[in-house]
C-alpha positions as MATLAB code, in Angstrom:
seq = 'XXXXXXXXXXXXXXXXXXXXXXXXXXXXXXXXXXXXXXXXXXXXXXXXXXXXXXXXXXXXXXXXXXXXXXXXXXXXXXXXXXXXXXXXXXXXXXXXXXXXXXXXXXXXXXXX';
ca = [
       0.000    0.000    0.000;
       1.174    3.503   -0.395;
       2.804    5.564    2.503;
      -0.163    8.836    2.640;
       0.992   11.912    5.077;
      -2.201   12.880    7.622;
      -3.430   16.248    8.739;
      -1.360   15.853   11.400;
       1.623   17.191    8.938;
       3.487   20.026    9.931;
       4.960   20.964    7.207;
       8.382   20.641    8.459;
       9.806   19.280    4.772;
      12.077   16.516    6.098;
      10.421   13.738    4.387;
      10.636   15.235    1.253;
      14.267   14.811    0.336;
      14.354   11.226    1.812;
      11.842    9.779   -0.656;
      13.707    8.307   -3.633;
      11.232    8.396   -5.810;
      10.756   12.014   -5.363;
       6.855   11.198   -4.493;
       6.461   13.729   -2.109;
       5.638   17.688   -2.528;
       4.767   20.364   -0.703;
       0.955   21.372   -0.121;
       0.184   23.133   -3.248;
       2.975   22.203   -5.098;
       1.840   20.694   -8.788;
       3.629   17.448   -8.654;
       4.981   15.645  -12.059;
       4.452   11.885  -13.527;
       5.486   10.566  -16.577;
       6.466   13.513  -18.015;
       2.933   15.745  -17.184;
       2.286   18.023  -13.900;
      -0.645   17.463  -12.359;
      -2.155   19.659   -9.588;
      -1.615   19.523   -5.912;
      -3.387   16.628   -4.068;
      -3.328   18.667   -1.107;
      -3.300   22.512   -0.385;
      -2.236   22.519    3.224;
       0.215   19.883    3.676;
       3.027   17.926    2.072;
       1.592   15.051    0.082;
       2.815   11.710   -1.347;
       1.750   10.802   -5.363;
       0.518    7.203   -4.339;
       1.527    6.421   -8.449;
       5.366    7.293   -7.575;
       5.185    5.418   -3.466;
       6.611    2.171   -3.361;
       6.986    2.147   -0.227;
      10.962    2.275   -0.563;
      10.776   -1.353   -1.563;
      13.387   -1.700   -3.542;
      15.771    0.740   -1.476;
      15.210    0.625    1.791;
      13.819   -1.853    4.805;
      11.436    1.051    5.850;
      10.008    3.781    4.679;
      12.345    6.585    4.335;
       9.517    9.699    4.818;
       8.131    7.510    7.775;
      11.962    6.934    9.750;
      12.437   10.733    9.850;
       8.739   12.063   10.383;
       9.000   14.012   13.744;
       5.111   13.859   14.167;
       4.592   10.153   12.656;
       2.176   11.349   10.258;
       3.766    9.380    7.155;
       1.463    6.266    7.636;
       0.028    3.012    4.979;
      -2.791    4.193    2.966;
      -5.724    1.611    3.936;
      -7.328    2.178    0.216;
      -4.287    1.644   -1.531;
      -2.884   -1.461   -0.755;
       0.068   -3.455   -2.578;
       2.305   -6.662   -2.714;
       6.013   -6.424   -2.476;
       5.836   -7.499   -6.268;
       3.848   -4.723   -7.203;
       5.812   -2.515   -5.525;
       9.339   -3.575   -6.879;
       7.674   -3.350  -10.203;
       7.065    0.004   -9.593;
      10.109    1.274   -8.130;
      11.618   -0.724  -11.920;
       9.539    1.088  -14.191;
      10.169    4.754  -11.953;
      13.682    4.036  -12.500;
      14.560    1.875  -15.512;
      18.066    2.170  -15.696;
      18.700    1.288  -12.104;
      19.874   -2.333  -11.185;
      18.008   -3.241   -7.627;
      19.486   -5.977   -6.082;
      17.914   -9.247   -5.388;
      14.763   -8.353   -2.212;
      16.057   -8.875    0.924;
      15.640   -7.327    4.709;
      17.805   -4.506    3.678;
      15.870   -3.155    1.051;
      12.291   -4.862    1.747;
      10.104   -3.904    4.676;
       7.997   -7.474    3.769;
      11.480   -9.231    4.735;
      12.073   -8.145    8.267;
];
């Protein structure tokens, strides 16, 4: 499932830079995919594109936007959830010319 930021945001900006699938923009901030800008899912508060989340599977054991949240606001989305398959998949097609290594508990929070 994708990682969605609550109300409870304060717009502090530290998840922003950890995300490596740069999936996460500032409230009001037009965000881009596949080459279009679309506008802001949310006005008040930073925002993840669930399209772009994976979850950092692929990267990282845990969420990246979630480990540095000071207000643990960076949660699962209930409505959007996805297997680690899906997910890798994803993070391939966001970033086709990078070579992830074979899933493990370093870069796979399903292998903890």
């Amino acid at each position: 499932m994708a990682t969605m930021i609550t109300e409870e945001c304060i717009n502090c900006g530290a998840c922003e830079p950890e995300c490596p699938n740069t999936a996460i923009y500032a409230g009001g901030a037009q965000y881009e995919l596949n080459g279009q800008m679309f506008d802001a899912l949310s006005n008040d508060f930073y925002y993840i594109v669930p399209e772009k989340c994976t979850e950092c599977v692929g990267h990282f054991n845990q969420e990246q936007c979630a480990a540095v949240c000071p207000v643990d606001c960076c949660v699962p989305d209930p409505n959007r959830t996805e297997t680690e398959d899906a997910l890798l998949a994803k993070a391939k097609s966001i970033h086709p010319d990078k070579q992830f290594a074979p899933l493990s508990a370093e870069n796979s929070r399903f292998r903890k």
